[in-house]
N, C-alpha and C positions, 0 to 999 in steps of 0.2 A: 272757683268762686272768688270775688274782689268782696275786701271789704268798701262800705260805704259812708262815711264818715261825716254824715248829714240824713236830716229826715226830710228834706226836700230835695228833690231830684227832679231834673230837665231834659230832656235830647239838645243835643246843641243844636238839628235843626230849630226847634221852639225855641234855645234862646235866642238865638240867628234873627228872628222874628221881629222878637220886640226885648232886648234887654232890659228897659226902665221897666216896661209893665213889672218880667218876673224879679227888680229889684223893689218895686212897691209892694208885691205880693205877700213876697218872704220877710216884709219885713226886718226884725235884727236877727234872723234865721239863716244861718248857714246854708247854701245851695251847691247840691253837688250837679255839675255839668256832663252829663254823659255823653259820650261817643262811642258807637258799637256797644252799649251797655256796661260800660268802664271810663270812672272817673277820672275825666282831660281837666277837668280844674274846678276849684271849688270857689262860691260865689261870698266874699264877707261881706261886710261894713268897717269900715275904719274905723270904728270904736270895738266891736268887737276882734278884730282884727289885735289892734292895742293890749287887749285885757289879754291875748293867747299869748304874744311877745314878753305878758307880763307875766304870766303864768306859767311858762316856761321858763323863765328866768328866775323867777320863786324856787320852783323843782329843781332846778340846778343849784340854786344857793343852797338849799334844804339836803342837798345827796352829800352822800360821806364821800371827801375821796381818800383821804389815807387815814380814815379812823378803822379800830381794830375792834370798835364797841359795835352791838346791832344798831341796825340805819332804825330810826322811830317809821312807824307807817305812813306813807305817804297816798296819798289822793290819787286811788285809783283809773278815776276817769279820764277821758280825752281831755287834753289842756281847752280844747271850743268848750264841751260842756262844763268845767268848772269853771271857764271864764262867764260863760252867760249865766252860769249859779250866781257866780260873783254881783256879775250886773243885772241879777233880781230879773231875766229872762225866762218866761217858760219855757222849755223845752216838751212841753208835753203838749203844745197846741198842733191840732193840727194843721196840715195845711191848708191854705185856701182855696177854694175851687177859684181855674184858670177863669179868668174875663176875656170877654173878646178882645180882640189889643185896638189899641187908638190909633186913631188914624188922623 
């Protein structure tokens, strides 16, 4: 089993197709790209994009590296989903049904 680390998901023949449509679709929603049903690459937006470089770089500022006290609790989730927390994102929408692609 892979994990999948998006709730929108594509074949990459589909994205082959038409990539603006499934980048209009998703929205500011992460897209995982499947090949053989295993994630070849995941679709952002450069703002969200920005906000995980941020957010990752937060998590690292925030980690102990040579203290001897407990680390405080840090933000369990994927650095995507507290970046799009961050940028007032839902993550709970779903997706939207495919349109036919434009021609």
């Amino acid at each position: 089993m892979h994990m999948i680390f998006a709730d929108i998901t594509i074949s990459m023949s589909e994205f082959k197709k038409n990539p603006a449509s499934v980048l209009r679709q998703a929205g500011s929603r992460p897209v995982a790209v499947l090949n053989h049903n295993k994630a070849a690459f995941y679709m952002v937006e450069p703002r969200l994009f920005q906000a995980m470089l941020d957010e990752l770089a937060g998590q690292e500022a925030r980690s102990p590296t040579a203290s001897t006290t407990a680390p405080a609790p840090q933000d369990k989730r994927p650095a995507w989903r507290a970046a799009m927390a961050r940028l007032e994102i839902s993550t709970a929408l779903a997706p939207s049904p495919p349109s036919p692609p434009d021609h």
